[in-house]
Predicted model as a PDB file, atoms N, CA, C, CB and O in Angstrom, pLDDT in the B-factor column:
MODEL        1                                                                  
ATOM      1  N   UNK A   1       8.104   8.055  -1.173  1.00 92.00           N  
ATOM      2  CA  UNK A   1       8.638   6.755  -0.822  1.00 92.00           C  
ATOM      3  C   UNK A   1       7.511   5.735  -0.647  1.00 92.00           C  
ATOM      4  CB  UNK A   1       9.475   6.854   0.453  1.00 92.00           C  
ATOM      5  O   UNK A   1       7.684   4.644  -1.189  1.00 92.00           O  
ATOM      6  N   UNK A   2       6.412   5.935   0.017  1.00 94.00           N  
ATOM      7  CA  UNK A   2       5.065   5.257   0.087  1.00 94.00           C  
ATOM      8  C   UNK A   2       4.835   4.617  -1.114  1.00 94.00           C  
ATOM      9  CB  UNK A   2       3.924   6.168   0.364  1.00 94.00           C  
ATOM     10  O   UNK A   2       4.776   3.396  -1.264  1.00 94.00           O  
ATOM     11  N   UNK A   3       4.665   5.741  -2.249  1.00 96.00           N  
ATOM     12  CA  UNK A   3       4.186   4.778  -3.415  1.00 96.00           C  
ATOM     13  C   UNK A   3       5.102   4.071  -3.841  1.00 96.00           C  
ATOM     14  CB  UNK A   3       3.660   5.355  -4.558  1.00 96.00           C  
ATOM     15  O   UNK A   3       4.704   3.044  -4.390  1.00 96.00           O  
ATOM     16  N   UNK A   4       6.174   4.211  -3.807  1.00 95.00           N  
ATOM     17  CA  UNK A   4       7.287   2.937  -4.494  1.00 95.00           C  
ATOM     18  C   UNK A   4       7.295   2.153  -4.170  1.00 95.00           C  
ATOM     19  CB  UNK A   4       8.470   2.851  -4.557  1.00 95.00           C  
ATOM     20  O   UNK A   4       7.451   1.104  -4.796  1.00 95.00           O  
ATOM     21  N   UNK A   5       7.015   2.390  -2.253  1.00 96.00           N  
ATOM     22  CA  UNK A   5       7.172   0.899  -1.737  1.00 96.00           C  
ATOM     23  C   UNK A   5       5.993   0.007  -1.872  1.00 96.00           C  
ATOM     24  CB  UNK A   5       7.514   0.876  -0.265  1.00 96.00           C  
ATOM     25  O   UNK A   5       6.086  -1.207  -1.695  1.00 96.00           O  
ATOM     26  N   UNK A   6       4.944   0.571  -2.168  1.00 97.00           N  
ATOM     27  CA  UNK A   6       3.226   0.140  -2.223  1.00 97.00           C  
ATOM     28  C   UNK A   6       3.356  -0.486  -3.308  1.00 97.00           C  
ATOM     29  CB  UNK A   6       1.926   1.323  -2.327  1.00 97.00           C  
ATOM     30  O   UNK A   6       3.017  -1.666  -3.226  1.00 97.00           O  
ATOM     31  N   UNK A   7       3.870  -0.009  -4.712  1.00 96.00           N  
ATOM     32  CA  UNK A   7       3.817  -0.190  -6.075  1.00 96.00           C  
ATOM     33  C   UNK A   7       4.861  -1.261  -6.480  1.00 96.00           C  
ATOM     34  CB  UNK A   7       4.030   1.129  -6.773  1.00 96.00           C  
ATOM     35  O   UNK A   7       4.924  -1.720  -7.620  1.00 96.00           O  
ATOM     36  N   UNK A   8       5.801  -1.679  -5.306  1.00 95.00           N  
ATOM     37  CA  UNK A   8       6.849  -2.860  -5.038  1.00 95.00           C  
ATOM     38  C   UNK A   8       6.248  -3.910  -4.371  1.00 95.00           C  
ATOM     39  CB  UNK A   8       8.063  -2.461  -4.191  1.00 95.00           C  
ATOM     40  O   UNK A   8       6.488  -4.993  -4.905  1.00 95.00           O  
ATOM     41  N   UNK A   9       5.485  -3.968  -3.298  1.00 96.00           N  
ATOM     42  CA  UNK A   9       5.368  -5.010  -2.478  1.00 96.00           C  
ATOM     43  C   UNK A   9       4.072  -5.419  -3.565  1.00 96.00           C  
ATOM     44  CB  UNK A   9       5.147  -4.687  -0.666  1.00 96.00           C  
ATOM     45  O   UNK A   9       3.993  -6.646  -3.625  1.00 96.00           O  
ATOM     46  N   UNK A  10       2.912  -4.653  -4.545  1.00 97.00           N  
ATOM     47  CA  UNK A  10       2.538  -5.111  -4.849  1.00 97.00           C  
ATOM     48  C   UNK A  10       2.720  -6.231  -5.895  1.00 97.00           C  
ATOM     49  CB  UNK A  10       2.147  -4.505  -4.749  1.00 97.00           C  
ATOM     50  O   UNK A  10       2.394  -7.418  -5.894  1.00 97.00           O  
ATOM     51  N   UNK A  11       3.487  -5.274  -6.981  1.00 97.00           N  
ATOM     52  CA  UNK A  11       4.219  -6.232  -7.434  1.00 97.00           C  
ATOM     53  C   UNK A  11       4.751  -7.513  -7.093  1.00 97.00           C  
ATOM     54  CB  UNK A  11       4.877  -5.798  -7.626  1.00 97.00           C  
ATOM     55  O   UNK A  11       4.341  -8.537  -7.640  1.00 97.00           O  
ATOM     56  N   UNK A  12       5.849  -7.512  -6.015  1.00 96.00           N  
ATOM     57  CA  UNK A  12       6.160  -8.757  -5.463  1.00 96.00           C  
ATOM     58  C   UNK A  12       5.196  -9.982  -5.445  1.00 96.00           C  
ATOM     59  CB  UNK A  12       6.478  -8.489  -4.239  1.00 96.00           C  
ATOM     60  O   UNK A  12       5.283 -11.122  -5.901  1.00 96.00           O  
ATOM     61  N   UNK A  13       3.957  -9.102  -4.529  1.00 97.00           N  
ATOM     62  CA  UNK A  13       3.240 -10.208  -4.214  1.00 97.00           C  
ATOM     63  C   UNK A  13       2.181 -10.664  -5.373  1.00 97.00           C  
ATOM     64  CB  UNK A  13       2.576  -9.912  -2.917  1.00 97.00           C  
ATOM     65  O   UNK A  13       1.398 -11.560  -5.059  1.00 97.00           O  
ATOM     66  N   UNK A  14       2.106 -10.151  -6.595  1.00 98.00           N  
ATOM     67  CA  UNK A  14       1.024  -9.907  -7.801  1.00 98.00           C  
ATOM     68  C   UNK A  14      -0.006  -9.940  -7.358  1.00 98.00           C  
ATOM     69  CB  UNK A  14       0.927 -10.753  -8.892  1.00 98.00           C  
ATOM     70  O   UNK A  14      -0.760 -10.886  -7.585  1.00 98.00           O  
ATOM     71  N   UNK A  15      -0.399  -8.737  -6.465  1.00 98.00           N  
ATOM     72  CA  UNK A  15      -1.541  -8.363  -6.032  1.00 98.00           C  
ATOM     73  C   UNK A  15      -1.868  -7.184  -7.065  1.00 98.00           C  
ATOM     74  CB  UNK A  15      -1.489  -8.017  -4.514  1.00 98.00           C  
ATOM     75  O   UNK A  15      -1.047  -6.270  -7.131  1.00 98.00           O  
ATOM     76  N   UNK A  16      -3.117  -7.132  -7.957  1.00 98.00           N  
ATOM     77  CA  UNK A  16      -3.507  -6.305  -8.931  1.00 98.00           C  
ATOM     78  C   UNK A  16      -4.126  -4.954  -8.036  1.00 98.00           C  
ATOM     79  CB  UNK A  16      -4.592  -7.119  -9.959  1.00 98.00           C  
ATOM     80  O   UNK A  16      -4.540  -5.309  -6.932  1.00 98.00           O  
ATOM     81  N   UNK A  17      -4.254  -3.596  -8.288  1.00 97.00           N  
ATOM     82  CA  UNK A  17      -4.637  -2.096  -7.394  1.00 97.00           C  
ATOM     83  C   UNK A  17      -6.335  -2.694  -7.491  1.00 97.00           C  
ATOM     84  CB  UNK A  17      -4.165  -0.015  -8.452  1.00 97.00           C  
ATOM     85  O   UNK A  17      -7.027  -2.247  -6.576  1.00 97.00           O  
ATOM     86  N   UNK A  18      -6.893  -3.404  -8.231  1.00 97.00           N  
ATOM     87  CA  UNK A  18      -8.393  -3.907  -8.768  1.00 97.00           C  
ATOM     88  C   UNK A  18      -8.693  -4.535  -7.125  1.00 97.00           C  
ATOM     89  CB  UNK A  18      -8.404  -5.382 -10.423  1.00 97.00           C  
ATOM     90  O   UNK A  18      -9.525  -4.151  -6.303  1.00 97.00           O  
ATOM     91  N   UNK A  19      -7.394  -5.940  -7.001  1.00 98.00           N  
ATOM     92  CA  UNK A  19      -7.420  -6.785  -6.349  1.00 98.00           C  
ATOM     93  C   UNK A  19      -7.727  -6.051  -4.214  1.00 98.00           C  
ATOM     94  CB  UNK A  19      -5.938  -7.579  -6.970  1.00 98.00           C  
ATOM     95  O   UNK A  19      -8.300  -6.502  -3.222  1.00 98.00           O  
ATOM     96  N   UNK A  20      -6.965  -4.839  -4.526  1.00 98.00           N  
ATOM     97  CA  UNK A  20      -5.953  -4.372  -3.457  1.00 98.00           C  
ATOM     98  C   UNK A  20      -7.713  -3.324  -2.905  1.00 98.00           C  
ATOM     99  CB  UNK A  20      -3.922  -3.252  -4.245  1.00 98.00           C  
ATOM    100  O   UNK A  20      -7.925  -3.050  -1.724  1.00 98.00           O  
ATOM    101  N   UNK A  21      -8.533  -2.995  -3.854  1.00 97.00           N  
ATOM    102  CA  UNK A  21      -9.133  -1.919  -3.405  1.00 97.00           C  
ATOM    103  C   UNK A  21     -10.365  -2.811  -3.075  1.00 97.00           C  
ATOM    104  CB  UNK A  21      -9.248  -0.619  -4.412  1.00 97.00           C  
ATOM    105  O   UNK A  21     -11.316  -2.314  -2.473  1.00 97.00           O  
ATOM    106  N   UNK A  22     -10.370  -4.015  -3.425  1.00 98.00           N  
ATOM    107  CA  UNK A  22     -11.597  -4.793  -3.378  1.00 98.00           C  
ATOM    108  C   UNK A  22     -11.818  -5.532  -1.943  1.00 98.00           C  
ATOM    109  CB  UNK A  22     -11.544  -5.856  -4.555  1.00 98.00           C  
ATOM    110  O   UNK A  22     -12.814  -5.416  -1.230  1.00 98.00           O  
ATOM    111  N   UNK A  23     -10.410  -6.489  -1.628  1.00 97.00           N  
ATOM    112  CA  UNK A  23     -10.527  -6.526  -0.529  1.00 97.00           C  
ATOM    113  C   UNK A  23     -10.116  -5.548   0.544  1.00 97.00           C  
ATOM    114  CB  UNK A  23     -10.165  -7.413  -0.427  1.00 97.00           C  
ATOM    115  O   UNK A  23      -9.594  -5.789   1.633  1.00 97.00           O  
ATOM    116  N   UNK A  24     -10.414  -4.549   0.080  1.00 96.00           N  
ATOM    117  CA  UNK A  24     -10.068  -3.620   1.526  1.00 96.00           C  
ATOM    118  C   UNK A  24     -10.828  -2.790   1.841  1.00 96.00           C  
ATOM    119  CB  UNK A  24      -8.931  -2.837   1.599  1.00 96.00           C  
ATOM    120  O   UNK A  24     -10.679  -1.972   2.748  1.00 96.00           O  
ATOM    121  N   UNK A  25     -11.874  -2.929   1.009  1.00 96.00           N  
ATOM    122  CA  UNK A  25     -13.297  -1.945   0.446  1.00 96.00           C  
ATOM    123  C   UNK A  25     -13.026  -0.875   0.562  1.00 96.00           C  
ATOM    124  CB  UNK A  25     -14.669  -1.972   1.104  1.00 96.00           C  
ATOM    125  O   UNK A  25     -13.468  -0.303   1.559  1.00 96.00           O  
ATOM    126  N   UNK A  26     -12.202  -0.135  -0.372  1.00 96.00           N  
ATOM    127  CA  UNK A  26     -11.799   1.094  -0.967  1.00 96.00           C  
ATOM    128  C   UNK A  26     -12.228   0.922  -2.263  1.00 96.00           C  
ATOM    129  CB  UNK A  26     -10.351   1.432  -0.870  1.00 96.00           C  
ATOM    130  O   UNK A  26     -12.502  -0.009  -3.021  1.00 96.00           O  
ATOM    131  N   UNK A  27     -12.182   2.675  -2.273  1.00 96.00           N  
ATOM    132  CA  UNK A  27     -12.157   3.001  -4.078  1.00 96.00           C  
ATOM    133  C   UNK A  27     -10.921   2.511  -4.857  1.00 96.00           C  
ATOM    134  CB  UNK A  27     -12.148   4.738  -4.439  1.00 96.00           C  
ATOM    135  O   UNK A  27      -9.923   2.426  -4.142  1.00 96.00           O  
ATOM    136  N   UNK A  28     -10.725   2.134  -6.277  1.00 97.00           N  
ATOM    137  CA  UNK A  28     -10.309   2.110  -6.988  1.00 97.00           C  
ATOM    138  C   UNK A  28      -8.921   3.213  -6.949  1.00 97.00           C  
ATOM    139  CB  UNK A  28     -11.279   2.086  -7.699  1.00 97.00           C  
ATOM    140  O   UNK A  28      -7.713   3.073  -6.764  1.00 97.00           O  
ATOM    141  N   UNK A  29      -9.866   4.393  -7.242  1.00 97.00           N  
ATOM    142  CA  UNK A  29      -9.029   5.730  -7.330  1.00 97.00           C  
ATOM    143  C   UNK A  29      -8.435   5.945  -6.511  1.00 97.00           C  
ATOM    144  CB  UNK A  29      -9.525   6.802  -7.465  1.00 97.00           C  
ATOM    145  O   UNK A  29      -7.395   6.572  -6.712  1.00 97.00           O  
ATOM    146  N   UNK A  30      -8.820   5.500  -5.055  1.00 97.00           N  
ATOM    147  CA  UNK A  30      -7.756   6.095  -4.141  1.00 97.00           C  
ATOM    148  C   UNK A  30      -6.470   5.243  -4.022  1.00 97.00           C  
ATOM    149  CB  UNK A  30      -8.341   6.283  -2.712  1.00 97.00           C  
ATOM    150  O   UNK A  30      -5.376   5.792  -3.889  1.00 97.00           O  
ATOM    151  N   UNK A  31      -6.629   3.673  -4.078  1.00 97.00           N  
ATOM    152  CA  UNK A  31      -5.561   3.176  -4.312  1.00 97.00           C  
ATOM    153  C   UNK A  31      -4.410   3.807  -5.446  1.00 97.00           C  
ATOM    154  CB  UNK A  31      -5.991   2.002  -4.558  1.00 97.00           C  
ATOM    155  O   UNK A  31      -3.209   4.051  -5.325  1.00 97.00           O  
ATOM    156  N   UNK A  32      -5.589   3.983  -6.868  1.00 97.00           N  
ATOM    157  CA  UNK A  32      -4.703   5.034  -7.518  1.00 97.00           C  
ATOM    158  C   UNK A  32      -3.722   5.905  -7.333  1.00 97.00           C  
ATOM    159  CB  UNK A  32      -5.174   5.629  -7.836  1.00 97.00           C  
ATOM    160  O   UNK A  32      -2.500   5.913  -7.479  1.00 97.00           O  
ATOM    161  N   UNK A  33      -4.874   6.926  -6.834  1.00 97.00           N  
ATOM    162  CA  UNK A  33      -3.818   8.287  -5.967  1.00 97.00           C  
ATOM    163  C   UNK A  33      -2.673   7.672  -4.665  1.00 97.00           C  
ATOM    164  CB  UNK A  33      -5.182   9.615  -4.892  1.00 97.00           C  
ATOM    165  O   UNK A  33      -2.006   8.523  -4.076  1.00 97.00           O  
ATOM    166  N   UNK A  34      -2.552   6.600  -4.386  1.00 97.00           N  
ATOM    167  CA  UNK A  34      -1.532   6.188  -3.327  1.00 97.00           C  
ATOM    168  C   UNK A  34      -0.938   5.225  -4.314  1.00 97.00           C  
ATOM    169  CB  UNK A  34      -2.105   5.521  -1.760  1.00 97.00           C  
ATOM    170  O   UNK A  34      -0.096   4.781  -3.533  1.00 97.00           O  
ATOM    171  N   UNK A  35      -0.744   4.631  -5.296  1.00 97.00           N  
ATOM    172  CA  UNK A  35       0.047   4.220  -6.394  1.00 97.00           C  
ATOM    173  C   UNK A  35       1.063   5.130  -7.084  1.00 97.00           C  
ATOM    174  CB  UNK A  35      -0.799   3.828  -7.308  1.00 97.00           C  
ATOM    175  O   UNK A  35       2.286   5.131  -7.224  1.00 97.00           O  
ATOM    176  N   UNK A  36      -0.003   5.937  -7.470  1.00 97.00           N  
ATOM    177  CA  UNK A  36       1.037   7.346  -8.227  1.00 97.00           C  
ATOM    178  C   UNK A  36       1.624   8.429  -6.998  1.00 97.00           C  
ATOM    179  CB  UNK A  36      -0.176   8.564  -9.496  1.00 97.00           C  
ATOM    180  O   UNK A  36       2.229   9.454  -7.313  1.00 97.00           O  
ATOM    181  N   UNK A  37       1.349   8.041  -5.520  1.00 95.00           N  
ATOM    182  CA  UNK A  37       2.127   9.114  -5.092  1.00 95.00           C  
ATOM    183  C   UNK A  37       1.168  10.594  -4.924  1.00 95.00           C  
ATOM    184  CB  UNK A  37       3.350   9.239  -6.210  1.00 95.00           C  
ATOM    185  O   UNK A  37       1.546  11.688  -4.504  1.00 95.00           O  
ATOM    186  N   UNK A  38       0.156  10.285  -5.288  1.00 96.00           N  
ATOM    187  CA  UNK A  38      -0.400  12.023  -5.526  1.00 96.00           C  
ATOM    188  C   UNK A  38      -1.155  11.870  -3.985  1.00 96.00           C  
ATOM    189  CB  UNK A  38      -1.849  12.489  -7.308  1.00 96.00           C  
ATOM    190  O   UNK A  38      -1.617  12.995  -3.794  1.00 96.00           O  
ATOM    191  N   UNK A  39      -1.399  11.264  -3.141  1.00 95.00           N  
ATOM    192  CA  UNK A  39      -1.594  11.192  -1.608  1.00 95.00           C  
ATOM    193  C   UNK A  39      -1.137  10.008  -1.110  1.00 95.00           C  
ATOM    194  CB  UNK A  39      -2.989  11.326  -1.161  1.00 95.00           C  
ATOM    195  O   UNK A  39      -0.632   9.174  -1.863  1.00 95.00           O  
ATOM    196  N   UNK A  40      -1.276   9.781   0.359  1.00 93.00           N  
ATOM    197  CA  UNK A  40      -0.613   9.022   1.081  1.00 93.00           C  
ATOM    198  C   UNK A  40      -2.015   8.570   2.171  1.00 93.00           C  
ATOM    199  CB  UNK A  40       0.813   9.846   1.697  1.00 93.00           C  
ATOM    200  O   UNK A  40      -2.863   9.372   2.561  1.00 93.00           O  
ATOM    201  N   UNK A  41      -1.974   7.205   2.483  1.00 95.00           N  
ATOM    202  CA  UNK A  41      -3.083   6.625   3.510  1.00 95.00           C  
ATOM    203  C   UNK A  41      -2.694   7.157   4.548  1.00 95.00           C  
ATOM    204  CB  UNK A  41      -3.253   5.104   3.744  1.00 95.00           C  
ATOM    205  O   UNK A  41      -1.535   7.548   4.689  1.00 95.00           O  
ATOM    206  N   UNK A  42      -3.969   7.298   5.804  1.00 94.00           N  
ATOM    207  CA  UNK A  42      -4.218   7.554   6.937  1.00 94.00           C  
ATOM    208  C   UNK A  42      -3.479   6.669   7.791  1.00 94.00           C  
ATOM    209  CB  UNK A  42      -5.471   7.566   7.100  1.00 94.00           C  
ATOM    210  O   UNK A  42      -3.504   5.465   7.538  1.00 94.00           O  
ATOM    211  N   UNK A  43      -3.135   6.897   8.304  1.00 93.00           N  
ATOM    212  CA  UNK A  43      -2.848   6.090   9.539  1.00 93.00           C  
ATOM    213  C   UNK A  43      -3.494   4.773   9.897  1.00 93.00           C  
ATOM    214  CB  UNK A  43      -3.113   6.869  10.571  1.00 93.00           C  
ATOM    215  O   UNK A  43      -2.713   3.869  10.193  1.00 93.00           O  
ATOM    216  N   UNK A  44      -4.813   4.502   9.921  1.00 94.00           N  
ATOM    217  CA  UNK A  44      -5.497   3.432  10.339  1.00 94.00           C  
ATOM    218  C   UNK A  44      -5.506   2.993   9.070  1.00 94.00           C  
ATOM    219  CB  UNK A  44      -6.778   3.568  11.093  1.00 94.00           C  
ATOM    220  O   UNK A  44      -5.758   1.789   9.100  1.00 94.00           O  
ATOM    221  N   UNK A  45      -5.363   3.357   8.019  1.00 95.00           N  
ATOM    222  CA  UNK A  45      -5.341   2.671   6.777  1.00 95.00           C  
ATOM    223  C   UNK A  45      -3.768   2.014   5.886  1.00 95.00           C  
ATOM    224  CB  UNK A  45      -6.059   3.763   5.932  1.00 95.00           C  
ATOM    225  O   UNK A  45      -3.676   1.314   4.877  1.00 95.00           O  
ATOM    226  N   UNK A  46      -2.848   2.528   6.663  1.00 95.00           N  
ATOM    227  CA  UNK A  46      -1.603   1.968   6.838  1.00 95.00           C  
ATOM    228  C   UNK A  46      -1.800   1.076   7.901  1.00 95.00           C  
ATOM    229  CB  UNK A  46      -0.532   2.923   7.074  1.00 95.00           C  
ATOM    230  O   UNK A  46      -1.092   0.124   7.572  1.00 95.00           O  
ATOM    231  N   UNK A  47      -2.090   0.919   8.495  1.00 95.00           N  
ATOM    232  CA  UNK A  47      -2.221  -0.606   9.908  1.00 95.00           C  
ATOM    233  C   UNK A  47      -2.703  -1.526   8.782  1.00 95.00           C  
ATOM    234  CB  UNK A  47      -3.793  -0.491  11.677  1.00 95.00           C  
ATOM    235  O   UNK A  47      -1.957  -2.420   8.382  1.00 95.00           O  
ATOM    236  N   UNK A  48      -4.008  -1.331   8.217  1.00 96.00           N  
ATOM    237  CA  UNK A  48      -4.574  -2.196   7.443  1.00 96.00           C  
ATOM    238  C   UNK A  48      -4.325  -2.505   6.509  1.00 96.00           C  
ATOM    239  CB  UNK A  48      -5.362  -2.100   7.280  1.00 96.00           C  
ATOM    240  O   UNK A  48      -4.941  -3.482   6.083  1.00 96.00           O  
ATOM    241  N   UNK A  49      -3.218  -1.830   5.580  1.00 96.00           N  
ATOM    242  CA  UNK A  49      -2.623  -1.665   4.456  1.00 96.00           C  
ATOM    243  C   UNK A  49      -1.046  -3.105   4.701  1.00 96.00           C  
ATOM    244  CB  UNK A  49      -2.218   0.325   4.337  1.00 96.00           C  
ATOM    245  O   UNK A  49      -0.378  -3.723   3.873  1.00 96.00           O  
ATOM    246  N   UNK A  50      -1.048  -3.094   5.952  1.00 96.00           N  
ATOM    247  CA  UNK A  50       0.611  -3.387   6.819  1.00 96.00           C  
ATOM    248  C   UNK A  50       0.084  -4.963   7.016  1.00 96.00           C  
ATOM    249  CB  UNK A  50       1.076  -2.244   8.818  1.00 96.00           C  
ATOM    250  O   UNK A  50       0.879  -5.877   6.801  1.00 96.00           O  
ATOM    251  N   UNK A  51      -1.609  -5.311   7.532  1.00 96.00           N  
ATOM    252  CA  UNK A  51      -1.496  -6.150   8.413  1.00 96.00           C  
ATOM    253  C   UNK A  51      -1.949  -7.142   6.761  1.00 96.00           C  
ATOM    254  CB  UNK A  51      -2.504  -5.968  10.094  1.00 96.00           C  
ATOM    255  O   UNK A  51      -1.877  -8.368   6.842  1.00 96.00           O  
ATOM    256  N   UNK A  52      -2.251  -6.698   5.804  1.00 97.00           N  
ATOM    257  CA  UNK A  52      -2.957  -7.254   4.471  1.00 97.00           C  
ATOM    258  C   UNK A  52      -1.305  -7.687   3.401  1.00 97.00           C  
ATOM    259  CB  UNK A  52      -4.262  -5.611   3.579  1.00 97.00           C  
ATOM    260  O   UNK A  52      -0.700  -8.696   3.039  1.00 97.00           O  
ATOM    261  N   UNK A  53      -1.244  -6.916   3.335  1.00 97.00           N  
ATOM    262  CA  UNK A  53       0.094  -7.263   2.835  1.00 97.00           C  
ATOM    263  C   UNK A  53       1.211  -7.577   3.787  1.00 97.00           C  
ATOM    264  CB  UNK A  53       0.534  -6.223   2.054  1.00 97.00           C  
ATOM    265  O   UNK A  53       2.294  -7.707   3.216  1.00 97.00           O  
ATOM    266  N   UNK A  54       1.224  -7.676   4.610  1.00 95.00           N  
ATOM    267  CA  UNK A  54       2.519  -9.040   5.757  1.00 95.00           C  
ATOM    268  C   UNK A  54       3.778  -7.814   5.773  1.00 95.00           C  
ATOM    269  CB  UNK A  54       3.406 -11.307   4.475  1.00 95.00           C  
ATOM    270  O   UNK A  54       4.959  -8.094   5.981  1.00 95.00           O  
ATOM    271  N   UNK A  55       3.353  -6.649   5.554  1.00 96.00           N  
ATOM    272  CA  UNK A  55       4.636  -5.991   5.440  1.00 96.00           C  
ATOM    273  C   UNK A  55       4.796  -4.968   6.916  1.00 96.00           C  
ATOM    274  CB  UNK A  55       4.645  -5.056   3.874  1.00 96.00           C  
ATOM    275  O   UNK A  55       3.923  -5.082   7.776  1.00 96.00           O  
ATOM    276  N   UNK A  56       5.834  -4.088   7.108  1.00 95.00           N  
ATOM    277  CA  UNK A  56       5.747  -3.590   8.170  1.00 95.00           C  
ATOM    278  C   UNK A  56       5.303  -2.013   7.502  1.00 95.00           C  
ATOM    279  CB  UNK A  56       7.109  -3.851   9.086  1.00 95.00           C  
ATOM    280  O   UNK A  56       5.235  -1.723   6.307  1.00 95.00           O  
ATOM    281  N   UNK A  57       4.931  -0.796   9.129  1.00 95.00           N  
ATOM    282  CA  UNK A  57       4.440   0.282   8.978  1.00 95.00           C  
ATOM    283  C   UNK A  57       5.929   1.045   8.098  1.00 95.00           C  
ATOM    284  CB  UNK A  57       3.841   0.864  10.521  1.00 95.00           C  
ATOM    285  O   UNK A  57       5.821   1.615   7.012  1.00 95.00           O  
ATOM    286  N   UNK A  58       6.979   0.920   8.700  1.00 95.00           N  
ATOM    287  CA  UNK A  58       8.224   0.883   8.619  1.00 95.00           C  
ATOM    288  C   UNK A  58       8.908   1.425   6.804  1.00 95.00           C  
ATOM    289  CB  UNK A  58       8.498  -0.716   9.146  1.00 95.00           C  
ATOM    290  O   UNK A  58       9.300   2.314   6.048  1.00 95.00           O  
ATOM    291  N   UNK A  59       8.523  -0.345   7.106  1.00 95.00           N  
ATOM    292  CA  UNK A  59       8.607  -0.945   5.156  1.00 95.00           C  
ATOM    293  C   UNK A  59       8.319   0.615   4.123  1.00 95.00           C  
ATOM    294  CB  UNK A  59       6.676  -2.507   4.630  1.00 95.00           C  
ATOM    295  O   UNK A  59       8.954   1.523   3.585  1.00 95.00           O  
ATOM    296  N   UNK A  60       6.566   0.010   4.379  1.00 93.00           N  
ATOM    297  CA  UNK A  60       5.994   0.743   3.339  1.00 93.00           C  
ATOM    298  C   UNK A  60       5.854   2.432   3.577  1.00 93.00           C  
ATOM    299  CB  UNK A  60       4.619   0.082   3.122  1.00 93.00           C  
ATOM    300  O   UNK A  60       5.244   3.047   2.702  1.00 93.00           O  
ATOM    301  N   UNK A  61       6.350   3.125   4.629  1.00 92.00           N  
ATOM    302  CA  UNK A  61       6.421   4.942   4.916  1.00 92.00           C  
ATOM    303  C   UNK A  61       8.505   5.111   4.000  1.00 92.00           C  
ATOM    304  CB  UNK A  61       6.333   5.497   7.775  1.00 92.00           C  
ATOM    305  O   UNK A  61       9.041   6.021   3.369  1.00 92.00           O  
ATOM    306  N   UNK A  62       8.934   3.881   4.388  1.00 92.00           N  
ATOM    307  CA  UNK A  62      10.354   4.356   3.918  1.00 92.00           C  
ATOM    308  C   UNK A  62      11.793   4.002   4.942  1.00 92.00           C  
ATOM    309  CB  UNK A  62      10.197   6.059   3.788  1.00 92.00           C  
ATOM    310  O   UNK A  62      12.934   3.763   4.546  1.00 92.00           O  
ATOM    311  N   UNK A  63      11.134   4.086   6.789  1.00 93.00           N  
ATOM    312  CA  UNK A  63      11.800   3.984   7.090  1.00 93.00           C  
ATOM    313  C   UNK A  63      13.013   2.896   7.328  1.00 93.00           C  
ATOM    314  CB  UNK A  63      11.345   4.394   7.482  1.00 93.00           C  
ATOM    315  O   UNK A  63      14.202   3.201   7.423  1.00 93.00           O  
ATOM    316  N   UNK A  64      12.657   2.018   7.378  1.00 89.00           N  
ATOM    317  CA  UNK A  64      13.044   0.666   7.146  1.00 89.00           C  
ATOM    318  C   UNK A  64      13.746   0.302   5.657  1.00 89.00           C  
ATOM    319  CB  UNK A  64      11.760  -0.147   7.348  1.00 89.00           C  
ATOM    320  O   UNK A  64      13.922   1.173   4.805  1.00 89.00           O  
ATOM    321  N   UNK A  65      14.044  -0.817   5.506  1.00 84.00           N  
ATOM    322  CA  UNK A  65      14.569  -1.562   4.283  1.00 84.00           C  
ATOM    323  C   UNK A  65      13.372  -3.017   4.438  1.00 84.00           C  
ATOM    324  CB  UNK A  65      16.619  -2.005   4.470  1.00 84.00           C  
ATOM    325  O   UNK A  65      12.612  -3.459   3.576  1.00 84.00           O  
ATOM    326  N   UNK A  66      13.574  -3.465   5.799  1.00 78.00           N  
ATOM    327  CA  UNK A  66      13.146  -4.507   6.160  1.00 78.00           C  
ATOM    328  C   UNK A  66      11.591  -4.730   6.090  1.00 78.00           C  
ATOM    329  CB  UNK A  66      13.655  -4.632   7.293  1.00 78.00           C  
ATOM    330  O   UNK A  66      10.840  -3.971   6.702  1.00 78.00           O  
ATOM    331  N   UNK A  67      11.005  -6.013   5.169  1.00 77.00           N  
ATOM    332  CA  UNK A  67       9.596  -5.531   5.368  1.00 77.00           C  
ATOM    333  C   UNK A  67       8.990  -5.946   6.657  1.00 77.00           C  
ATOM    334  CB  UNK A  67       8.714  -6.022   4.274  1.00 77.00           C  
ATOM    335  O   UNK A  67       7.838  -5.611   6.933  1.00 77.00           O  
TER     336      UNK A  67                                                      
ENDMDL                                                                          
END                                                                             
């Protein structure tokens, strides 16, 4: 559910994975691997993931609808 919702809000907002790993000073790849679903961010990296994109913890894990 993570990556759909990650791979949605980015969309929405046309934030590029280039754009997304640059300001957040991450790798490339790992945004990758949390795009495709093949892992999921840490905890403190969902806060930061939440507070960058305006969305909630909620939103982007699944539980919610609401961002």
């Amino acid at each position: 559910m993570f990556a759909e919702r990650l791979r949605k809000t980015l969309s929405d907002l046309s934030i590029s994975r280039y754009k997304l790993a640059k300001d957040l000073n991450i790798s490339q790849q790992t945004v990758a691997n949390w795009y495709h679903g093949e892992n999921e961010p840490k905890a403190t990296q969902i806060a930061i993931l939440c507070n960058y994109l305006d969305v909630s913890a909620d939103y982007l894990l699944g539980i919610s609808d609401e961002y």
